[in-house]
C-alpha positions as CSV (number, residue, x, y, z in Angstrom):
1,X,-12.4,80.1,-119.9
2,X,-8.6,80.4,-119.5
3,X,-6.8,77.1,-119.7
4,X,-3.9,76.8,-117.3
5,X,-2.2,74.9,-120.1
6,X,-2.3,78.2,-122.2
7,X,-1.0,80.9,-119.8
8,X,1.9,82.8,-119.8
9,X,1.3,84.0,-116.8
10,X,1.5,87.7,-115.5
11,X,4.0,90.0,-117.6
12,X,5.6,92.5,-114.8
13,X,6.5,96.1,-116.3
14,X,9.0,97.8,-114.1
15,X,10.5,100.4,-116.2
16,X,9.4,102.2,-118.6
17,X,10.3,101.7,-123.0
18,X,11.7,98.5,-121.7
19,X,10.2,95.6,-123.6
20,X,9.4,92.3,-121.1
21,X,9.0,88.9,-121.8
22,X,6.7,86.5,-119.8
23,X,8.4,83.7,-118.0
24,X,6.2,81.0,-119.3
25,X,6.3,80.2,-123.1
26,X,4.1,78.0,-125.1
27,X,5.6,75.0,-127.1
28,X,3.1,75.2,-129.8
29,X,4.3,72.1,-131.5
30,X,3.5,69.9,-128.8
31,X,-0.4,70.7,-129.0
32,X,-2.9,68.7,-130.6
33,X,-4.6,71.7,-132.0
34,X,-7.7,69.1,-133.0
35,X,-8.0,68.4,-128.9
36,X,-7.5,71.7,-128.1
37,X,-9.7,73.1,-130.3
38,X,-12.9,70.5,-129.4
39,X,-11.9,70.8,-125.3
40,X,-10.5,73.9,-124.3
41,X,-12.6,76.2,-126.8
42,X,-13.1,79.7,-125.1
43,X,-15.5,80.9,-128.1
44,X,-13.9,84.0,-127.9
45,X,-11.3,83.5,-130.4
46,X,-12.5,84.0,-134.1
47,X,-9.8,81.5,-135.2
48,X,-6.7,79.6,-134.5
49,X,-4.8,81.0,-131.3
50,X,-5.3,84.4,-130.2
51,X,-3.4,86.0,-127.7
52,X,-5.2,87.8,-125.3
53,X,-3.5,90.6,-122.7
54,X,-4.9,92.1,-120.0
55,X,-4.1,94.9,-117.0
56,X,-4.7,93.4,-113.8
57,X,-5.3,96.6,-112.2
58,X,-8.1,99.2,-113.3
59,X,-7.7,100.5,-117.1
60,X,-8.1,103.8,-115.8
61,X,-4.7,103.7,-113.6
62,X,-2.7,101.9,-115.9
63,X,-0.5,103.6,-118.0
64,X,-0.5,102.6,-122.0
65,X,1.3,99.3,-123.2
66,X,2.4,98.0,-125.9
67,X,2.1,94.3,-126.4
68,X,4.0,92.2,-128.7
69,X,4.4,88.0,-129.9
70,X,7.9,86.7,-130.3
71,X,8.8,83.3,-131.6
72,X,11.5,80.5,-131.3
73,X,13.3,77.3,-132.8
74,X,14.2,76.0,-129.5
75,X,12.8,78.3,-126.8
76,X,16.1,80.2,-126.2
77,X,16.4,82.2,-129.2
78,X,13.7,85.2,-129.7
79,X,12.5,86.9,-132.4
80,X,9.4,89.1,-132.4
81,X,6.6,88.1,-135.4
82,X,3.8,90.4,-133.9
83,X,3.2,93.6,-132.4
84,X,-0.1,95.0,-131.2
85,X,-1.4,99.0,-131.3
86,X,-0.8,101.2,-128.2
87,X,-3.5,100.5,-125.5
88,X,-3.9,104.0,-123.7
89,X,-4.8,104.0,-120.0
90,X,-8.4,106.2,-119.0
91,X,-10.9,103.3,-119.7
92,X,-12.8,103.1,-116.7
93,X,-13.6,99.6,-117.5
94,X,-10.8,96.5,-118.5
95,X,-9.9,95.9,-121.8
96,X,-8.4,92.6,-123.6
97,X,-6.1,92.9,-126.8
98,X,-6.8,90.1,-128.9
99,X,-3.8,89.0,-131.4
100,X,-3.8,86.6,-133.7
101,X,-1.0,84.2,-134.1
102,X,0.3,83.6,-137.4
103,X,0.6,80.3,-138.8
104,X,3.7,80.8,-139.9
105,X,5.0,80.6,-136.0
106,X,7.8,78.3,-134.6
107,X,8.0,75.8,-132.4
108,X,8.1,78.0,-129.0
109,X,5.5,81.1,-128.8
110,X,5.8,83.7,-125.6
111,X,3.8,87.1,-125.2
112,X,5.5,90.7,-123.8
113,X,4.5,94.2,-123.1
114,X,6.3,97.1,-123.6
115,X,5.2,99.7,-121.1
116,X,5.0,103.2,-122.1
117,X,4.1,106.8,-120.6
118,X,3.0,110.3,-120.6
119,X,4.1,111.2,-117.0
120,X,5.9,109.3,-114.3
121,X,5.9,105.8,-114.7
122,X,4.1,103.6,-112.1
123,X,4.6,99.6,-112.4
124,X,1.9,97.6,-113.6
125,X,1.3,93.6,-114.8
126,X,-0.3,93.0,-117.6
127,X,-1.7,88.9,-117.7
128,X,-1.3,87.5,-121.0
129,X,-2.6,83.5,-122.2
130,X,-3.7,82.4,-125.2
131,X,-7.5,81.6,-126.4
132,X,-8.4,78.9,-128.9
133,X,-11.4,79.1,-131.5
134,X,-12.8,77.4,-134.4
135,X,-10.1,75.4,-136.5
């Protein structure tokens, strides 16, 4: 299940080593993790908030990504708190990178990708939303 609520939306990467935000950010403190986490439970997530990014086209013609968490005060300063591994392109099938968020985040929370490549750069989107799980 992917709450609307939870979504950053689709993460366009045009160019490539050229980190991207999303558009959308979550205001974390504004969630009551306690109705969150009885309601919108994707039983997925091993704990807390895990932020979950996906190709939207076929693994296997997307090149690799890099996907990173930033963090904010007041949702116009950024600073990054977590980046991911490398997701190589050639899986046949999708694939999800699952990060968890750290407790120690701010107020505002927003996903990005930075795309990177062997050869010549085609541009992809990468979905990114968050999953809750057992508090």
């Amino acid at each position: 299940m992917r709450d609307a609520l939870l979504d950053f939306g689709a993460i366009s990467l045009a160019t490539k080593d050229t980190a991207v935000s999303a558009a959308n950010s979550i205001k974390l403190g504004a969630i009551d993790s306690r109705s969150v986490f009885s309601s919108h439970r994707t039983g997925r997530a091993q704990a807390g908030f895990e932020a979950v990014f996906v190709p939207s086209a076929d693994f296997v013609s997307v090149d690799s990504f890099i996907p990173f968490i930033e963090d904010s005060a007041d949702g116009s300063s950024w600073t990054t708190i977590l980046t991911g591994a490398q997701c190589a392109g050639g899986i046949k099938a999708g694939v999800s990178v699952k990060m968890p968020i750290p407790n120690d985040h701010r107020q505002y929370i927003r996903a990005g990708c930075t795309p990177k490549s062997t050869g010549t750069f085609t541009a992809k989107t990468v979905n990114a939303w968050l999953e809750a799980g057992p508090n």
